[in-house]
Backbone as numpy.savetxt, mean C-alpha at the origin, in Angstrom:
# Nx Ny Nz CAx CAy CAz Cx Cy Cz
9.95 -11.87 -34.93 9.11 -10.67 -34.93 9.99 -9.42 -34.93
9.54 -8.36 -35.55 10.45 -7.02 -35.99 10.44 -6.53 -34.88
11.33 -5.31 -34.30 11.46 -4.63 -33.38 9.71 -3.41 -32.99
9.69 -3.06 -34.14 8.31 -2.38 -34.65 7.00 -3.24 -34.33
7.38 -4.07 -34.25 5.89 -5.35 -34.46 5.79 -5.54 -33.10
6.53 -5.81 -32.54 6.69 -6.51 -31.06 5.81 -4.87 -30.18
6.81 -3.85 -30.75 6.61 -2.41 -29.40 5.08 -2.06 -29.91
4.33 -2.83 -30.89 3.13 -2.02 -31.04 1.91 -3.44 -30.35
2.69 -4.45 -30.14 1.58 -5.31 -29.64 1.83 -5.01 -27.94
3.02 -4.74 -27.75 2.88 -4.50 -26.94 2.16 -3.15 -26.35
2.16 -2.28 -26.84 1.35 -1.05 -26.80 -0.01 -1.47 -26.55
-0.43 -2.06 -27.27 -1.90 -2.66 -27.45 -2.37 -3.25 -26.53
-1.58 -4.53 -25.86 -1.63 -4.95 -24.93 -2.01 -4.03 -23.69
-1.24 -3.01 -23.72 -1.45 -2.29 -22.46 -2.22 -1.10 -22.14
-2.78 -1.22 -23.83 -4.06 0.13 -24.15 -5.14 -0.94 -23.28
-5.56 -2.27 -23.44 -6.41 -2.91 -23.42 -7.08 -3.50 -22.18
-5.58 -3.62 -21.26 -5.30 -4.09 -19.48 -5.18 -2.58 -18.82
-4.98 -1.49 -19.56 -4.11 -0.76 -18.99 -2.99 -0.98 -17.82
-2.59 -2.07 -17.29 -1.37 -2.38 -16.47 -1.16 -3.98 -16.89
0.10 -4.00 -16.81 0.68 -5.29 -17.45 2.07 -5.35 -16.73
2.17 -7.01 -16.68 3.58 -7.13 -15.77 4.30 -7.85 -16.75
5.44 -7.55 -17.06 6.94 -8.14 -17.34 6.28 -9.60 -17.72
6.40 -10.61 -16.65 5.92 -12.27 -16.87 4.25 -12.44 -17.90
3.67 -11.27 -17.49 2.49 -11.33 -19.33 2.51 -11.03 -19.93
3.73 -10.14 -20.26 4.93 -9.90 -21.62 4.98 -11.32 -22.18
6.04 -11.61 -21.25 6.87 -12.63 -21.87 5.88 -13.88 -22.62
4.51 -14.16 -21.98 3.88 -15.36 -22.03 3.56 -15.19 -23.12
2.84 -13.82 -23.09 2.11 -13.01 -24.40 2.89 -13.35 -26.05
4.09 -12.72 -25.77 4.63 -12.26 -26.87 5.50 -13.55 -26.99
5.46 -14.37 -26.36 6.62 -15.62 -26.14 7.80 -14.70 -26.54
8.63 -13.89 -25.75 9.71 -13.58 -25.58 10.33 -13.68 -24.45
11.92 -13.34 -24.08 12.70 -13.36 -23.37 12.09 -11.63 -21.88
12.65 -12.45 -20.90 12.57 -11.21 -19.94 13.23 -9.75 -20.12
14.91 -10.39 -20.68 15.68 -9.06 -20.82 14.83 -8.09 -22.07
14.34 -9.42 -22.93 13.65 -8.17 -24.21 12.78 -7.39 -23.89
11.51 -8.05 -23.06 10.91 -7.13 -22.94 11.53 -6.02 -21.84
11.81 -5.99 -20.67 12.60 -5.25 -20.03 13.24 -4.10 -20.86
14.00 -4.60 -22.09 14.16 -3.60 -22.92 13.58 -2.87 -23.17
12.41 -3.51 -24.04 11.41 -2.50 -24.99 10.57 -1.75 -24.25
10.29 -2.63 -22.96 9.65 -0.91 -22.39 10.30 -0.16 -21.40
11.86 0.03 -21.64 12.51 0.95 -20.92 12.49 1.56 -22.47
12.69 1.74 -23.74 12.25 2.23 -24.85 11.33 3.03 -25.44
10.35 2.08 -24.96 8.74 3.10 -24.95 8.48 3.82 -23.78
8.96 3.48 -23.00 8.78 4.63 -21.60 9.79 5.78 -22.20
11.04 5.92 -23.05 11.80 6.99 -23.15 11.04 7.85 -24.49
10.00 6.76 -24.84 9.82 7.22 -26.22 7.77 8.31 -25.54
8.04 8.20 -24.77 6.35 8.37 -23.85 5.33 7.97 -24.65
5.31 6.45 -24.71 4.58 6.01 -24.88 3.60 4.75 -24.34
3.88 4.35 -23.21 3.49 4.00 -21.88 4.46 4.53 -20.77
4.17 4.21 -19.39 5.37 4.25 -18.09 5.23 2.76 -17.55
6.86 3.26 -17.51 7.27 1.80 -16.72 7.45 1.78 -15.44
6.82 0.70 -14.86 6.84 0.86 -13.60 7.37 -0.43 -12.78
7.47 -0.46 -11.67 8.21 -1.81 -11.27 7.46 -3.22 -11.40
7.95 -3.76 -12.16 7.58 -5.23 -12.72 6.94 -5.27 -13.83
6.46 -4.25 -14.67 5.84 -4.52 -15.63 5.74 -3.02 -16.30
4.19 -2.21 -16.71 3.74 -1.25 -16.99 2.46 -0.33 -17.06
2.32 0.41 -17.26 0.84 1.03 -17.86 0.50 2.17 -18.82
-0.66 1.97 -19.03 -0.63 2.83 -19.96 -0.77 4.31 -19.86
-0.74 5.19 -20.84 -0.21 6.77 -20.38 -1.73 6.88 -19.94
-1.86 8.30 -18.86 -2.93 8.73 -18.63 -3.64 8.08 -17.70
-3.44 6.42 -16.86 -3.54 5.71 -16.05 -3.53 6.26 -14.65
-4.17 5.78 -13.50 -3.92 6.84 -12.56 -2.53 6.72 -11.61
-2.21 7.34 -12.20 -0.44 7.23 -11.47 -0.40 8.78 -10.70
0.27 7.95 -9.68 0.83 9.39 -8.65 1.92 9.53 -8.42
3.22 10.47 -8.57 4.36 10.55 -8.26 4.91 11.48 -6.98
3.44 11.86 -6.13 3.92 12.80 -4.83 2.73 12.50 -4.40
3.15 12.38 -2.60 1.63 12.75 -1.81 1.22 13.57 -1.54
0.15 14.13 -0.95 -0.45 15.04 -0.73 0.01 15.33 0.87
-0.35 16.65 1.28 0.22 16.51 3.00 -0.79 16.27 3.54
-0.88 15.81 4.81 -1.78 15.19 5.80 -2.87 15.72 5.78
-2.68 17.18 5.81 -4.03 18.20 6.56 -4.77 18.01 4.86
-4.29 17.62 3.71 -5.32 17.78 2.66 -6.10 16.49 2.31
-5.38 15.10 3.06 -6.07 14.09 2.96 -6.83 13.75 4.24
-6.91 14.40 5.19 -7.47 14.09 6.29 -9.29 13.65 6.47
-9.26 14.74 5.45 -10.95 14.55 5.25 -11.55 13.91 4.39
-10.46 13.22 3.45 -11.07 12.40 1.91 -11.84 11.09 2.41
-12.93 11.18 2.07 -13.39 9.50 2.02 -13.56 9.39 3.84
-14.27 10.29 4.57 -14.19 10.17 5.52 -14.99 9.19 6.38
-15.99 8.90 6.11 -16.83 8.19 6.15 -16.20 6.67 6.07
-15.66 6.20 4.96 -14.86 4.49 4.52 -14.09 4.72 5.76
-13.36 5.93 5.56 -11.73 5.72 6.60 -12.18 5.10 8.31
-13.62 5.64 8.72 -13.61 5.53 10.05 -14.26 4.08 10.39
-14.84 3.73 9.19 -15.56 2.19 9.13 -14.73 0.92 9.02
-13.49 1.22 8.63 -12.19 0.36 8.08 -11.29 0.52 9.82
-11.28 1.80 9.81 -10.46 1.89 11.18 -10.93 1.04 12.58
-12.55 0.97 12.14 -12.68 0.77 13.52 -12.77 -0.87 13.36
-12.79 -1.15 12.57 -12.92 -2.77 12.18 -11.33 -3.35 12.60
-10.65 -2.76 11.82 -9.10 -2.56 11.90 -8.73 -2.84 13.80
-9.37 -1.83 14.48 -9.03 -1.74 15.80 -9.69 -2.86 16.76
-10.66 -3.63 16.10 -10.97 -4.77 16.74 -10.42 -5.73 16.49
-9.26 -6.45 15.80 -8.86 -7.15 15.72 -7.19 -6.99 16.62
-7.07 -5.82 17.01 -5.90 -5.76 18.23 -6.82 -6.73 19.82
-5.52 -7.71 19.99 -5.28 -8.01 21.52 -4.98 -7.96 22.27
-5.22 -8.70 23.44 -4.34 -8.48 24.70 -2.73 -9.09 24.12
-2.07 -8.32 24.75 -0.55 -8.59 24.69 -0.08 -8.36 23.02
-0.95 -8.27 22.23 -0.37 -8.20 21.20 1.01 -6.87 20.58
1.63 -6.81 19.62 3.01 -5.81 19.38 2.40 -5.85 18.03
2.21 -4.19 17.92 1.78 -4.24 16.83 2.55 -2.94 16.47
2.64 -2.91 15.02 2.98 -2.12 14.20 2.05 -1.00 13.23
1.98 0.18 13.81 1.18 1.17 12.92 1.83 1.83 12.14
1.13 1.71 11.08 2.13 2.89 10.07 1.50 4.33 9.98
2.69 5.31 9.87 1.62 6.56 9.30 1.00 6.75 8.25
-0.03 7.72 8.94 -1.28 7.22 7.33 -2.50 8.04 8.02
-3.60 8.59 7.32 -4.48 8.86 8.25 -5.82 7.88 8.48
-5.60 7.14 7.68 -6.77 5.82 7.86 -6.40 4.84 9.31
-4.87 4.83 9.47 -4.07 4.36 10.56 -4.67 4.98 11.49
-4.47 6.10 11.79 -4.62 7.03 13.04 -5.94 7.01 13.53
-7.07 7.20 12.64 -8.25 6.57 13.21 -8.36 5.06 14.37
-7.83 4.24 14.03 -7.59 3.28 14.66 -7.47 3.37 16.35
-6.68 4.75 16.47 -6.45 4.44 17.87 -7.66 4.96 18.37
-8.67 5.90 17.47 -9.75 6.56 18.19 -11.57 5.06 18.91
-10.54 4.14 17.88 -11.77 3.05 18.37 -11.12 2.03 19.29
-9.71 1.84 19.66 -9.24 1.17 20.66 -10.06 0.71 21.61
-10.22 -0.44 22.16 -10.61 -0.91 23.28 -9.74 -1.72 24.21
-8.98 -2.36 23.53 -7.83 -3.33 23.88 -6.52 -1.78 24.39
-6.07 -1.83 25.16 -5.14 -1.08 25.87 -4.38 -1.85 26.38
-4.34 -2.76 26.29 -3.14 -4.17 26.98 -2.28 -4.83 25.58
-2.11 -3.92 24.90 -0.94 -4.53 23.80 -0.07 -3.03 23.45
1.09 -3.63 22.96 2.58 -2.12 22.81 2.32 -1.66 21.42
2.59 -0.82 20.96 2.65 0.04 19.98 3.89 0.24 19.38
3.80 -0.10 18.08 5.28 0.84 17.20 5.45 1.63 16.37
5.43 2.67 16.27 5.06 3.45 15.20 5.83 4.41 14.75
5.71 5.05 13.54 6.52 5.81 12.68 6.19 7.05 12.79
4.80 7.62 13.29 4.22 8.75 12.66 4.49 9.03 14.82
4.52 10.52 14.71 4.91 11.42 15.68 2.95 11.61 16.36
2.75 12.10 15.27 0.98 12.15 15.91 0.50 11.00 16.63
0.81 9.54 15.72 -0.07 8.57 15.98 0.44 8.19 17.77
1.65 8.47 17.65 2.76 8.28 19.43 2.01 9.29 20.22
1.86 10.29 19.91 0.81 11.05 20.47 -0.24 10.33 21.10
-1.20 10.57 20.17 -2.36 9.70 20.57 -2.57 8.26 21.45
-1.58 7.76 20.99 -1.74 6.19 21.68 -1.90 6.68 23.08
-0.04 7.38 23.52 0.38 7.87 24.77 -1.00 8.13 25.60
-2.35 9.26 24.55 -3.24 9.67 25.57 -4.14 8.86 25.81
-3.95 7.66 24.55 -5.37 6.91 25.15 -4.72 5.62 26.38
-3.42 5.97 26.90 -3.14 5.16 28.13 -1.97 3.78 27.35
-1.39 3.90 26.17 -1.08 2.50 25.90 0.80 2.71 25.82
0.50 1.63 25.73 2.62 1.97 25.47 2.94 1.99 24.17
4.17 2.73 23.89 4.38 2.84 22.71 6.16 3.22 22.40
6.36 3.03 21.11 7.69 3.14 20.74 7.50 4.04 19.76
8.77 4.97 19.43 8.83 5.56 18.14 9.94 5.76 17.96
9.92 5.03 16.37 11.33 4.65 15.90 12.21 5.65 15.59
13.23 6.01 15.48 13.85 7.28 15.15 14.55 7.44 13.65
14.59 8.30 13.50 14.66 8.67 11.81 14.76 9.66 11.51
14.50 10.07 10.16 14.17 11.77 9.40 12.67 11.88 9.58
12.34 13.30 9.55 10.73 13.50 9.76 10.46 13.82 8.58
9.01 12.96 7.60 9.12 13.54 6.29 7.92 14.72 6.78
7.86 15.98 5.78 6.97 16.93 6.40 5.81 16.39 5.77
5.72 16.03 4.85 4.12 15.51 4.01 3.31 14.78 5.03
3.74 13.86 5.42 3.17 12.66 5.57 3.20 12.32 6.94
4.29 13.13 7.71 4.68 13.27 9.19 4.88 11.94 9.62
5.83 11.03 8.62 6.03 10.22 8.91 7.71 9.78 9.36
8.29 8.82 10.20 9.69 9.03 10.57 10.06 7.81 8.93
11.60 7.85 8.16 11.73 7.21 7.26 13.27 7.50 7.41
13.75 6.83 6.58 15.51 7.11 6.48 15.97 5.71 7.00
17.50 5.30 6.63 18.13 4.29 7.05 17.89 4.00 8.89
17.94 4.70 9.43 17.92 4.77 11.05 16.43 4.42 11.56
15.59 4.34 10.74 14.13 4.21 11.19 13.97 2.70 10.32
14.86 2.16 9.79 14.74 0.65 8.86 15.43 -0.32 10.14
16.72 0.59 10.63 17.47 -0.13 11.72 16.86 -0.92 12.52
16.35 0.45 13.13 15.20 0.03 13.98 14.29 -0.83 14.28
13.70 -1.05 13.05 12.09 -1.73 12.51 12.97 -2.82 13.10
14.46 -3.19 12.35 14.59 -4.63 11.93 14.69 -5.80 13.45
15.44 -4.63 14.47 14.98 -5.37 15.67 13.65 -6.22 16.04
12.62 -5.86 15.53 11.30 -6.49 16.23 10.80 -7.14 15.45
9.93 -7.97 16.49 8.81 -9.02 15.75 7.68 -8.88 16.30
6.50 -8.24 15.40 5.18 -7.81 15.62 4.10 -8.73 15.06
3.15 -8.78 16.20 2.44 -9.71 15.75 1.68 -9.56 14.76
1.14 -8.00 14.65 0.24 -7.67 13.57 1.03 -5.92 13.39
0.40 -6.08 12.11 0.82 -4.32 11.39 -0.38 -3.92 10.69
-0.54 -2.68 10.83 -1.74 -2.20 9.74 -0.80 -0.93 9.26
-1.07 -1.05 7.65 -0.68 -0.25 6.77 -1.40 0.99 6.01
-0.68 2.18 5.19 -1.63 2.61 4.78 -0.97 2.38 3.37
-1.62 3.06 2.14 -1.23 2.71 0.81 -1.83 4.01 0.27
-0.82 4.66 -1.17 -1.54 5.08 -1.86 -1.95 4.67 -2.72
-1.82 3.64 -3.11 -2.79 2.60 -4.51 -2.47 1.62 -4.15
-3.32 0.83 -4.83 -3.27 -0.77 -4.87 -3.64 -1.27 -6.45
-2.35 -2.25 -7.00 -2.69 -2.93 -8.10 -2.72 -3.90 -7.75
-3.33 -5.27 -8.63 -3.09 -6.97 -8.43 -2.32 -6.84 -9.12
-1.57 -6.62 -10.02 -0.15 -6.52 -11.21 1.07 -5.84 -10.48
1.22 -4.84 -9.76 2.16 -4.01 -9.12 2.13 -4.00 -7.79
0.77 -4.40 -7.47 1.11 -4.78 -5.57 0.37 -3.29 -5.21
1.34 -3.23 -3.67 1.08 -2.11 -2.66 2.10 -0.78 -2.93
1.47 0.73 -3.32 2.60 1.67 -4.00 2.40 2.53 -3.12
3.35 3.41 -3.10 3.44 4.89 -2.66 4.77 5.67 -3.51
4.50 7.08 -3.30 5.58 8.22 -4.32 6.86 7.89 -3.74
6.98 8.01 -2.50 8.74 8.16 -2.10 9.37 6.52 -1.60
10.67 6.64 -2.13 11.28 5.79 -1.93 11.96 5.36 -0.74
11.59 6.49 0.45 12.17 6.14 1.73 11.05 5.81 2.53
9.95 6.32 1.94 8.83 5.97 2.79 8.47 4.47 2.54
8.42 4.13 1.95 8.47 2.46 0.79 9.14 2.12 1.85
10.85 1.96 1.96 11.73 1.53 2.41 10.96 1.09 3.90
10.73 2.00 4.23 10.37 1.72 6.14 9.18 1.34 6.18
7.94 1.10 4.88 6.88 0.10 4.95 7.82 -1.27 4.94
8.18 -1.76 3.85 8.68 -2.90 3.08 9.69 -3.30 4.51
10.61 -2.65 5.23 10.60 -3.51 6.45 9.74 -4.22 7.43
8.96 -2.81 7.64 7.71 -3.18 8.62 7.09 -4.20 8.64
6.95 -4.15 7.00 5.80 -5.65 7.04 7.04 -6.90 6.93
8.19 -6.91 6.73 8.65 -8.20 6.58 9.03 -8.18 8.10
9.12 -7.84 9.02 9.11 -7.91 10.72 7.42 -8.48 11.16
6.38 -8.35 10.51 4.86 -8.55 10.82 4.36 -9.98 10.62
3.90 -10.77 11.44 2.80 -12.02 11.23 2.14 -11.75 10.65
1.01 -10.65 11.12 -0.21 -10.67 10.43 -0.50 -9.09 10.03
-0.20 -8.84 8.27 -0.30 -7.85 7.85 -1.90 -6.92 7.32
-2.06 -6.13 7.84 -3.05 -5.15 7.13 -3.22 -4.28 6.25
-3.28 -4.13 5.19 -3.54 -2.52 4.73 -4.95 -2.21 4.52
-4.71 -0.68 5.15 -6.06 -0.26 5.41 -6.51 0.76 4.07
-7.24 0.67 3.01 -7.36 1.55 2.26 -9.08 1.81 1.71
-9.65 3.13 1.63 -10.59 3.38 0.80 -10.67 2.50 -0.73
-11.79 2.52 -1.41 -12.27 2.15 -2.54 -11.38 2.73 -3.73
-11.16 4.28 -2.97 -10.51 4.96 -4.26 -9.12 4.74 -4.72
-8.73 3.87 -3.67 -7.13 3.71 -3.87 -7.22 2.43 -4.75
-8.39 1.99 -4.88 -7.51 0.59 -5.85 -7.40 0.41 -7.59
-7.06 0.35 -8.27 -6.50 0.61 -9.43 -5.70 1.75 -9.69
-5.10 2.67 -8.47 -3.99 3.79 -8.57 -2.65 2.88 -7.81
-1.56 3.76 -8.66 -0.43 2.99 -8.93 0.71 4.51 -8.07
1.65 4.43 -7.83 2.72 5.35 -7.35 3.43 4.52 -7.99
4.88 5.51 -7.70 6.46 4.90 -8.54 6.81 3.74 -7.62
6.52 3.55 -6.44 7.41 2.43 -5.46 6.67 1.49 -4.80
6.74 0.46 -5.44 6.21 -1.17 -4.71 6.57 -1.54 -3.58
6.13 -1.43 -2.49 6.51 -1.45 -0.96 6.37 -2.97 -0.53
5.36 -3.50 -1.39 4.78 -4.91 -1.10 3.75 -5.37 -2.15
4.00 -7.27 -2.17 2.89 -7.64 -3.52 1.72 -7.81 -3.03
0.67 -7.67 -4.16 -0.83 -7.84 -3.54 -1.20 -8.97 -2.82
-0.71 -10.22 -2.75 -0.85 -11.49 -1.75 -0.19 -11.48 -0.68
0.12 -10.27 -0.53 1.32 -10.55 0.92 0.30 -9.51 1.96
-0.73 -9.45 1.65 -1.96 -8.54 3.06 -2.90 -8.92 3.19
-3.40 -8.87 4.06 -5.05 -8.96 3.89 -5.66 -7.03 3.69
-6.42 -7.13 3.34 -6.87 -5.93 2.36 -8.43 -5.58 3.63
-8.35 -3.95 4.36 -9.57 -4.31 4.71 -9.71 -2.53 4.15
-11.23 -2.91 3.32 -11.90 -1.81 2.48 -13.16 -1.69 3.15
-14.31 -0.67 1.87 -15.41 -0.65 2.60 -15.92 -1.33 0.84
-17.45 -0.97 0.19 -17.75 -1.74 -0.59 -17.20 -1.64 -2.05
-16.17 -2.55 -2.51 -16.26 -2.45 -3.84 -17.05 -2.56 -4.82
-16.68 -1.64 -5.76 -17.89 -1.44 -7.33 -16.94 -2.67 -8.36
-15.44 -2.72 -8.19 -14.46 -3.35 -9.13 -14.88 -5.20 -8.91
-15.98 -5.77 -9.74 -16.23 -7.41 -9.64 -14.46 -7.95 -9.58
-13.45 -7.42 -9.99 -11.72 -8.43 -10.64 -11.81 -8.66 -8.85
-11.80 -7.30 -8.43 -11.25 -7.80 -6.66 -12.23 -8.53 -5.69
-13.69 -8.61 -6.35 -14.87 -9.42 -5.32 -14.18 -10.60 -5.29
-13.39 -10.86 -6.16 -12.73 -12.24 -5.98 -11.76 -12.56 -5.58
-10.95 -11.80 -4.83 -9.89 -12.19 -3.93 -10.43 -12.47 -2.76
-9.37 -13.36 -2.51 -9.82 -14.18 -0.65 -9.05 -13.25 0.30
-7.63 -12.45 -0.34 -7.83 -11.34 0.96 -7.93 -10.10 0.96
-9.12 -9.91 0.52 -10.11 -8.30 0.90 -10.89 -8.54 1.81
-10.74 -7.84 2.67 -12.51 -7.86 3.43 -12.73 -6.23 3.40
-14.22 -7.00 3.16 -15.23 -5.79 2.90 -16.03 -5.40 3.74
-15.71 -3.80 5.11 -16.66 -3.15 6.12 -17.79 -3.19 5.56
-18.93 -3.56 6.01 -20.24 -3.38 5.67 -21.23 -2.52 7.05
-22.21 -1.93 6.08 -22.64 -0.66 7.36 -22.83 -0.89 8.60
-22.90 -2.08 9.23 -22.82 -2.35 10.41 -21.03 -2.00 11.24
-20.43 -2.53 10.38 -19.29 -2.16 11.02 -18.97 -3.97 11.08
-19.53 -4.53 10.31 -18.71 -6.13 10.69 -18.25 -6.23 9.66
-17.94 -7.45 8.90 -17.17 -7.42 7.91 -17.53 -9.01 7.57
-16.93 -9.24 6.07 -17.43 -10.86 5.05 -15.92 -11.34 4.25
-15.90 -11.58 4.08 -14.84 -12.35 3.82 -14.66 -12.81 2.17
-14.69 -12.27 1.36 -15.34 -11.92 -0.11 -14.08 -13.79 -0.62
């Protein structure tokens, strides 16, 4: 197949999925990894998809390359965030070590606490706050302060993480693909998820409806490595994963 022939099926391909990984390249086009790897570091120079880690998508896709700061996401989707949180906060135990990440879907969490007999670890300066007042113990790892996100990140806050073993973690995300996994914009913030959860038994990410089919530059984690707790999806591809659960208006949850 011509060089021309190959970059336009592949184009096609990814007008059609809009996101595609590297390994449904290869199956697709029965080619080699390095080729495709090639061709769409090619068409990404040529802007004609972006490449992203493990695969691609197509232009105009919802991709984010910066977050927003705290005080402008605080109020999005307010309603999902507090129905997820509080679901989220019933599954903490006695004695349990858990790991919070910063996030503001996170931080809700401590406002539905009932369990006060398990330690805290956390990244975000607010969320150490809060725990502290609702009576619980807590750690905070030390690091750089990012101002966006008011989250701690940097080599010294990875150090850290790597000491412990937590029984459970809840995460936050700015997108979620089944092709690209769990994303966010910065690469240090990534860094000090992608420890977190490989220190965690039992992982969470906590995200709204709106985050799923949005993509960021940095894969922190793959989509089978969480359990997923949302409120109701409209997307039938994800009714079919076994780990989403879906808040329903009661505040309990099903097991899709």
């Amino acid at each position: 197949m011509l060089v021309e022939q190959r970059f336009e099926k592949i184009l096609k391909i990814v007008d059609e999925k809009k996101s595609v990984t590297v390994q449904e390249l290869m199956d697709l086009l029965d080619t080699s990894e390095s080729t495709i790897r090639r061709d769409l570091t090619t068409l990404h120079s040529n802007a004609r998809l972006i490449k992203v880690h493990g695969g691609a998508i197509a232009l105009g896709s919802n991709y984010h390359t910066k977050d927003d700061y705290v005080e402008a996401r605080q109020g999005l989707n307010l309603k999902d965030k507090k129905k997820i949180a509080k679901y989220a906060a019933s599954l903490i135990r006695m004695n349990d070590f858990v790991y919070l990440d910063a996030g503001t879907t996170t931080e809700y969490i401590i406002d539905y606490l009932e369990e006060k007999n398990a330690v805290f670890v956390t990244n975000a300066i607010t969320h150490a706050q809060k725990l502290v007042k609702a009576g619980c113990t807590v750690y905070l790892i030390g690091g750089e302060l990012k101002a966006s996100t008011e989250a701690v990140v940097g080599n010294e806050a990875i150090l850290n993480l790597n000491k412990y073993n937590f029984t459970k973690g809840f995460f936050g995300t700015n997108g979620i693909s089944m092709e690209v996994g769990f994303t966010t914009p910065d690469l240090n913030e990534a860094m000090v998820k992608k420890a977190a959860f490989a220190r965690c038994s039992d992982r969470y990410v906590l995200c709204d409806p709106s985050k799923f089919n949005q993509i960021s530059p940095i894969t922190f984690a793959e989509f089978s490595n969480s359990k997923i707790i949302t409120t109701s999806l409209e997307d039938n591809t994800y009714k079919q994963c076994t780990n989403i659960l879906e808040v329903n208006e009661h505040d309990l949850y099903r097991d899709i």
